[in-house]
N, C-alpha and C positions, 0 to 999 in steps of 0.2 A: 645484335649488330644492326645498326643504321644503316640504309645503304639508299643513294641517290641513281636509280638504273644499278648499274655495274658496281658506283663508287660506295666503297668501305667506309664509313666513317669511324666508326667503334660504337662505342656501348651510348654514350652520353655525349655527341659532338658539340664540341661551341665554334660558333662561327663567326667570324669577324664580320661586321657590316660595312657595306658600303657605304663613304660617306665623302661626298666632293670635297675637294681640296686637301684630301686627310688621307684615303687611302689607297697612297700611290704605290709601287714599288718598292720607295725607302721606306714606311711605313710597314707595307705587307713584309719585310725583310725581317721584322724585330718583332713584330707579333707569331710571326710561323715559328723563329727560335724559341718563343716563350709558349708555346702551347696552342695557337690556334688551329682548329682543327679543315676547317674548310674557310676561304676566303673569298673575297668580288672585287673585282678593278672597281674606281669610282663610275658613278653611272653616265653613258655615255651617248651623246646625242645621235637617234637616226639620221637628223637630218645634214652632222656635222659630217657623219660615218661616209652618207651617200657621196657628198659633196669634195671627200677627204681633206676636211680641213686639218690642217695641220694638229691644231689639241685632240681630236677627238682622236684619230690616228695614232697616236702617240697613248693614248689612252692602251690601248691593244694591247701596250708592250707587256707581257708575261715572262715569266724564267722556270725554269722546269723546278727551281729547290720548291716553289712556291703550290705546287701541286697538293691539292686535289686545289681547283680555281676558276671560279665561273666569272665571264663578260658581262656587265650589268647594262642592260638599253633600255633606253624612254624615248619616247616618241606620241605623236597627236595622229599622224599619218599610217593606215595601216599599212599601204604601198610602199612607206619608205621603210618600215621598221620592218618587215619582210625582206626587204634588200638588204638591210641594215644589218638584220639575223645570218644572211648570206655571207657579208663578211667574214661579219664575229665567229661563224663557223668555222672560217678559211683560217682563222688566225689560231685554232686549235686548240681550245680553252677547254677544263672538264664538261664544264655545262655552260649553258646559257640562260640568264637570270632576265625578268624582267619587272622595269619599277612600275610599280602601280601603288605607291607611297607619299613619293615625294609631295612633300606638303609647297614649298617654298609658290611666291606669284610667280617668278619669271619659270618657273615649270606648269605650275596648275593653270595659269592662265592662261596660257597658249594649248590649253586640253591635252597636256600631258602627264605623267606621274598620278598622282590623287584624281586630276581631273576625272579620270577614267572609271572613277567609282561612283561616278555620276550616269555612267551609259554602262551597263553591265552586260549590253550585247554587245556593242564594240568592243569591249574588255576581253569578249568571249573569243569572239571574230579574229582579233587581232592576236591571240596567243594562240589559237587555234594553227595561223596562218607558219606562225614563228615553227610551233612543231614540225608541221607540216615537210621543212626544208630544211630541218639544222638535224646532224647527223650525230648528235647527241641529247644528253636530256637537258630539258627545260623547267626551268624553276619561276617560282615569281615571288615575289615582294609586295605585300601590302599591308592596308590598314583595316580597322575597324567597317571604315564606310568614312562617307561624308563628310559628316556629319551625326547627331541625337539622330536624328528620325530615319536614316538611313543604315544603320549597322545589319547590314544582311550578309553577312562576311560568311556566313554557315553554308548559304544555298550558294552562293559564292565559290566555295571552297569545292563546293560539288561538283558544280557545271564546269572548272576549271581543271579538276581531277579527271571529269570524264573528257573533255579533250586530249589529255595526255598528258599533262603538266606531271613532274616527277617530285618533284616537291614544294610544300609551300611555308613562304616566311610570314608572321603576321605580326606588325607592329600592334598594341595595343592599345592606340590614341582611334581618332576620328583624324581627318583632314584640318575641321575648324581647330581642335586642340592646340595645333601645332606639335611642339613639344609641355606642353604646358599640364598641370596635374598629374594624376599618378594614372600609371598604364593601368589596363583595367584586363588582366586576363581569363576575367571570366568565359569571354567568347570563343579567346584562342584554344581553352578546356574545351568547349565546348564541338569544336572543329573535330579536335583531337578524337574526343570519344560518340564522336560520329558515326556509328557502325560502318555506314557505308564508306566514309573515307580510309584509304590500303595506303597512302603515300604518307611521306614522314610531315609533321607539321614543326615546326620550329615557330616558339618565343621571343619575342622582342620589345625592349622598354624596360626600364629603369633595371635591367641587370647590373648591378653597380656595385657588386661585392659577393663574394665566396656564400656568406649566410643566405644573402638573397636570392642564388640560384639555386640553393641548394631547397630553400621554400618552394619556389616556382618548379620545380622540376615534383618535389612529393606532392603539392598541393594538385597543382596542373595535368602532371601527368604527359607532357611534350615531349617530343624527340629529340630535344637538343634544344641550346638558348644562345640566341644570337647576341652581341656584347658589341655597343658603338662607344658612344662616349666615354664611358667608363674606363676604354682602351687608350684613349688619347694620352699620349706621355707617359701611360704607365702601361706597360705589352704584358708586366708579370702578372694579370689579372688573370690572364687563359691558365696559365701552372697553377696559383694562389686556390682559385676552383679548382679544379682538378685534384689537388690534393686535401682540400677540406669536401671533397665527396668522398672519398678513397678512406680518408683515416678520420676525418673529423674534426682536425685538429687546422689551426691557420698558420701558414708560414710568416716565418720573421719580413718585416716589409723591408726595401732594398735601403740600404745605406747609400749615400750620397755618394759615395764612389761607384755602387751600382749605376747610379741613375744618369753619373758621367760616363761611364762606359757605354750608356746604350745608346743616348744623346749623342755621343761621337761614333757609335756604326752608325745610325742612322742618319747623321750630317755624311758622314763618306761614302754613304752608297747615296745620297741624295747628290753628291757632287758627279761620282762616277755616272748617274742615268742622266741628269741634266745639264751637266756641264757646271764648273766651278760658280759664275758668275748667278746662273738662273739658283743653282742648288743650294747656296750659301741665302740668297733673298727667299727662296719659297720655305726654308727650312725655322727661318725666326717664326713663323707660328706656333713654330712648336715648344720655343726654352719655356713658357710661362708654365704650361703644363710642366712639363718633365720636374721642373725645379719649385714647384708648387707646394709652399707648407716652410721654406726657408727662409729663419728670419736675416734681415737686415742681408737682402739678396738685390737690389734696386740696380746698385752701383754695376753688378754684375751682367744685370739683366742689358741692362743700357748699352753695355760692350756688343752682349751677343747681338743685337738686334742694331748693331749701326755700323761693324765693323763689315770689309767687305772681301778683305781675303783670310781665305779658306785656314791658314799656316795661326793669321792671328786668331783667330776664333778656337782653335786649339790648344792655343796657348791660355785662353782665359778660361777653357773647361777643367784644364789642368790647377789651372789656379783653384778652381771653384772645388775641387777635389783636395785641395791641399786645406783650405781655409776652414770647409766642413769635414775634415778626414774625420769618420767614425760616429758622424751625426745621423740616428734613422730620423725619414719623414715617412709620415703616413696620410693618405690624401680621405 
């Protein structure tokens, strides 16, 4: 049994990753139905937190179906991510996660996210601090290193363990990578079978199908494998795994009337959390994924993404369920 402190996870967890603009509440809604085992609000700015600006505040919102669920924070500041922590504590989340990932400029360049793999005693300092005041456990999120000539992720792993950190996530890119080439889990093994490391270590990077985590779990040897992209438009990834570890065998991939039915919860709870007019606009990033792999789908597409009440966009998923009735895609 995996367990983060207190938190149960089972045998083999997968975790949803945090991903701005992706994994909000109407998102986190359709991946807990489908299987995911533990999940993170997108990551949320100290400095937004302190200030309460309205998006980052908003960020907070949690719902109990959504449990086990950690608050994800970035920050350059350790005074503010400290107060920041203080919050996220109040707002009553499983645990509190923090990025030390995030590749993007408008994060690393203001010394936040990734930046912090640059100063590994600040890194230290700063999640030390977060412990210190938050009345549950603390996780963190990160990468390889750097950069090539900085992948010190192992001593890393250590010194962030011995301040108390309860578990740790590790993308398997560098900073420079970006997302770019193949995640390289050799290190993340390498963390794992670390004698001195006692907390769970979780996988992350190119999990992107049932065979491939089922590799990365025999070969690697991790606690669990964290699943972002992969998740986008399709939630039945988290079951898909889970039952080709269990039996071995792959489930049928969802029919086009599946992939309208989850399309439409996750547009209706995107309307209920923000309101018809913001939920119907933030929710078209999403049709491309969901409907992805369908041909002579354009006409369709065009609807979803220009219509603007909520009744019509219903009415064209309907359609879109009628015109592909009984067609599988597979991404």
């Amino acid at each position: 049994m995996v367990k983060i402190g207190k938190i149960e996870l089972g045998e083999f967890p997968l975790l949803l990753a945090p991903m701005e603009d992706v994994s909000d509440p109407p998102f986190r809604f359709v991946c807990k139905k489908y299987g995911a085992d533990l999940m993170y609000t997108e990551f949320i700015s100290s400095e937004g937190l302190i200030r309460s600006a309205a998006k980052s505040m908003h960020k907070l919102d949690i719902f109990e179906y959504e449990r086990p669920i950690g608050i994800q924070l970035f920050g350059s500041s350790i005074d503010s991510m400290r107060e920041a922590g203080m919050i996220a504590d109040r707002a009553e989340p499983d645990l509190i996660d923090i990025n030390y990932g995030c590749p993007v400029k408008a994060v690393a360049c203001k010394g936040a996210g990734a930046a912090l793999l640059q100063d590994i005693p600040k890194m230290v300092e700063m999640t030390s601090e977060i412990v210190k005041i938050a009345t549950r456990p603390v996780t963190v999120k990160t990468r390889l290193g750097w950069d090539d000539t900085t992948k010190n992720i192992v001593e890393v792993a250590e010194r962030l363990q011995d301040i108390g950190i309860a578990a740790l996530s590790v993308h398997g890119r560098t900073r420079k990578q970006m997302y770019k080439g193949e995640a390289d889990w050799t290190l993340i093994a390498a963390i794992k079978n670390n004698p001195r490391m006692k907390i769970p270590v979780f996988g992350n990077g190119d999990a992107d199908s049932p065979e491939k985590v089922k590799r990365l779990k025999e070969q690697f040897g991790v606690d669990g494998v964290m699943i972002g992209r992969a998740s986008v438009g399709y939630p039945w990834i988290f079951n898909e795994v889970k039952h080709y570890l269990r039996t071995g065998e792959l489930l049928a991939p969802p029919t086009v009337e599946d992939r309208v039915e989850v399309c439409r919860t996750h547009l209706q709870k995107s309307i209920e959390w923000k309101g018809e007019k913001l939920g119907v606009i933030e929710m078209r990033r999403h049709y491309s994924n969901y409907f992805k792999g369908l041909d002579h789908f354009k006409e369709f597409r065009w609807k979803l993404v220009t219509l603007y009440e909520a009744a019509e966009i219903f009415g064209v998923l309907d359609e879109i369920s009628a015109h592909y009735a009984g067609e599988v895609t597979s991404i």
